[in-house]
Kinemage of the C-alpha trace (Angstrom):
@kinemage 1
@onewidth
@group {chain A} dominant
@subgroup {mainchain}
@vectorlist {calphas} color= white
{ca unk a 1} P -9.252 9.204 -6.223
{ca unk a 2} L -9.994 7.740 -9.758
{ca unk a 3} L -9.140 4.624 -11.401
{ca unk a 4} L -6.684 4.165 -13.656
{ca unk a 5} L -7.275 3.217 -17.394
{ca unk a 6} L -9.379 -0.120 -18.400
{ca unk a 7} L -6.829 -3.222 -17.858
{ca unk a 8} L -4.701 -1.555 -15.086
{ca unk a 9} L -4.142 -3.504 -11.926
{ca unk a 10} L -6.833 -2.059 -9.335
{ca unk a 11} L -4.702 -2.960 -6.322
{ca unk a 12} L -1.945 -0.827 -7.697
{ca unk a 13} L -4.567 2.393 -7.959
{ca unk a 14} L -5.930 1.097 -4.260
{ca unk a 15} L -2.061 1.314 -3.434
{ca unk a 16} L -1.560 4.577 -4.618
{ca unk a 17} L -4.961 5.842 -3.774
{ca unk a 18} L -3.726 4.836 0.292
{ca unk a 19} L -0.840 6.688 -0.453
{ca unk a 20} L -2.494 9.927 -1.510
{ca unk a 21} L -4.636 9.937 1.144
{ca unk a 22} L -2.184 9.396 3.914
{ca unk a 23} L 0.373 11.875 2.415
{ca unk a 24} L 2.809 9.685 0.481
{ca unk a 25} L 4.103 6.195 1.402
{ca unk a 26} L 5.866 8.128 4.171
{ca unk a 27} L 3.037 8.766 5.795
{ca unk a 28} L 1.598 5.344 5.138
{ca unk a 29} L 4.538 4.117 7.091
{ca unk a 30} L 4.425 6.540 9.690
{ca unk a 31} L 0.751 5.564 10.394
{ca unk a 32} L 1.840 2.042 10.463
{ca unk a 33} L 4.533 2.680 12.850
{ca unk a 34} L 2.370 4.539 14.788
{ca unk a 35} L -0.126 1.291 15.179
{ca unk a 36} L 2.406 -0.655 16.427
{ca unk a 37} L 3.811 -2.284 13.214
{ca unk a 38} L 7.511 -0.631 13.262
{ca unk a 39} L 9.388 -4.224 12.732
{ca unk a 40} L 7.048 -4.786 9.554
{ca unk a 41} L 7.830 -1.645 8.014
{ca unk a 42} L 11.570 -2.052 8.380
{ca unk a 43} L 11.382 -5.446 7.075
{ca unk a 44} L 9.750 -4.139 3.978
{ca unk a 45} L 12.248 -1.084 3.619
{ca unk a 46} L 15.506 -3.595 4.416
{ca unk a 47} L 17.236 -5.779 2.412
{ca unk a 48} L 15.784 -9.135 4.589
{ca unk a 49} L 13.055 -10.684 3.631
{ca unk a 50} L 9.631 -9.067 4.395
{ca unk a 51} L 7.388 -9.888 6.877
{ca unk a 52} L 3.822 -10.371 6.700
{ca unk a 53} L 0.997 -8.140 6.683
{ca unk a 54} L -2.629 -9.340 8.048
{ca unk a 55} L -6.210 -8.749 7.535
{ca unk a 56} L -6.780 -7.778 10.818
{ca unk a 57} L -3.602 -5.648 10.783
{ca unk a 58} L -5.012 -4.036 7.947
{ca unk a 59} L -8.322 -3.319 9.071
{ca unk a 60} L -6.904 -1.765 12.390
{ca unk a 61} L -4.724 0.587 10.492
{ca unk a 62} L -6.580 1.440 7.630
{ca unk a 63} L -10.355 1.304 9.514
{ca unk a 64} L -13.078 -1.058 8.421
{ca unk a 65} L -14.912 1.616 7.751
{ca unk a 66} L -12.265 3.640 4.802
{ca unk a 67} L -11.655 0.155 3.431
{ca unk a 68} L -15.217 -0.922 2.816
{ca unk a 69} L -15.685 1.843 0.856
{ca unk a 70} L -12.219 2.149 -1.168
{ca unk a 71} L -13.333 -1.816 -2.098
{ca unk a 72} L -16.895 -0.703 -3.332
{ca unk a 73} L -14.915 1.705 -5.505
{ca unk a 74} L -12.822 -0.903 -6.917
{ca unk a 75} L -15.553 -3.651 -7.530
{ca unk a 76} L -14.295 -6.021 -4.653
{ca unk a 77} L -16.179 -7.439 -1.533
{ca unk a 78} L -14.413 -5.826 1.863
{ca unk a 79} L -12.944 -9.338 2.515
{ca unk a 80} L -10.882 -9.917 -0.580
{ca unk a 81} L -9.927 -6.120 -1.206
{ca unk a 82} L -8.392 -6.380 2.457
{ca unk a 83} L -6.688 -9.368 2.053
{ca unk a 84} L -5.525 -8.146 -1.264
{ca unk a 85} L -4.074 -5.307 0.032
{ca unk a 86} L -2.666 -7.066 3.366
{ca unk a 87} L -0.460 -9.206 0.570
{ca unk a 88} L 0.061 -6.092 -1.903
{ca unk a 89} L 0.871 -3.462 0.794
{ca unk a 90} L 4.509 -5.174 1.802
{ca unk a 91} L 5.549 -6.035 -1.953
{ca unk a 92} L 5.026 -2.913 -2.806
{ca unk a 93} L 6.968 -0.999 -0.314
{ca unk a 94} L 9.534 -3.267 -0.394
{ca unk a 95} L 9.925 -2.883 -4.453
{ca unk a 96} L 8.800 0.816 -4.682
{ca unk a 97} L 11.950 1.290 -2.222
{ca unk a 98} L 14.635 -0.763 -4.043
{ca unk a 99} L 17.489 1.055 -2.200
{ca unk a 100} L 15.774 1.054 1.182
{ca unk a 101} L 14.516 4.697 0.925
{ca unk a 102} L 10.686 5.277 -0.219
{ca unk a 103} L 10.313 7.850 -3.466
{ca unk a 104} L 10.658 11.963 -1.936
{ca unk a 105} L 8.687 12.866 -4.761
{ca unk a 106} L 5.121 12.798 -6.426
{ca unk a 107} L 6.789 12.106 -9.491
{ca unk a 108} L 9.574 9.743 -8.436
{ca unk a 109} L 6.838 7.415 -6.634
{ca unk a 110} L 4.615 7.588 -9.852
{ca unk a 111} L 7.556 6.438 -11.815
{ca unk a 112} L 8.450 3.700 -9.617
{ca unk a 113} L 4.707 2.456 -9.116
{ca unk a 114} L 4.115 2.397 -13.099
{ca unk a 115} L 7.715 0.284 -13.204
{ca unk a 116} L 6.308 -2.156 -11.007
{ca unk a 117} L 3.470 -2.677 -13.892
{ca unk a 118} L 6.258 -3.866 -16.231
């Protein structure tokens, strides 16, 4: 995991650092499904409007622990970085899957995530 260069949004790298780790923003989803957060994830991948992502939701997918440390690595306290990424996580599913389907490749995602900069 590395940051991106000087003046890039750090919640995007955070994003795509989660992403990387969990294999993808498939498997992102999948371990959000498998917490118990299936009607979220559709609602991000539909056409609806998206439904909201907590802290605490966050915390107990993600683990206090992993997100303490991905925040020290992007210069935030543990609070904001996790409610950062509680109101980045479902904006950028929903937009990095414009057509309801997430990215099948590397490539694709990286393409989509750097449009989302724009």
């Amino acid at each position: 995991m590395g940051k991106l260069a000087a003046g890039s949004n750090p919640m995007l790298q955070a994003g795509l650092d989660i992403m990387k780790h969990y294999g993808g923003p498939q498997g992102v989803l999948k371990l959000m499904r498998e917490q118990g957060l299936n009607a979220e994830v559709e609602s991000w991948l539909g056409s609806g409007s998206n439904l909201p992502l907590t802290v605490q939701q966050v915390v107990h997918v993600f683990g206090a622990q992993e997100l303490a440390e991905m925040a020290r690595q992007f210069d935030f306290g543990a609070e904001e970085f996790n409610s950062k990424l509680a109101q980045y996580l479902p904006k950028a599913i929903d937009r990095l899957s414009p057509d309801g389907k997430l990215p099948s490749s590397q490539a694709e995602l990286m393409a989509r995530a750097f449009s989302l900069l724009k």
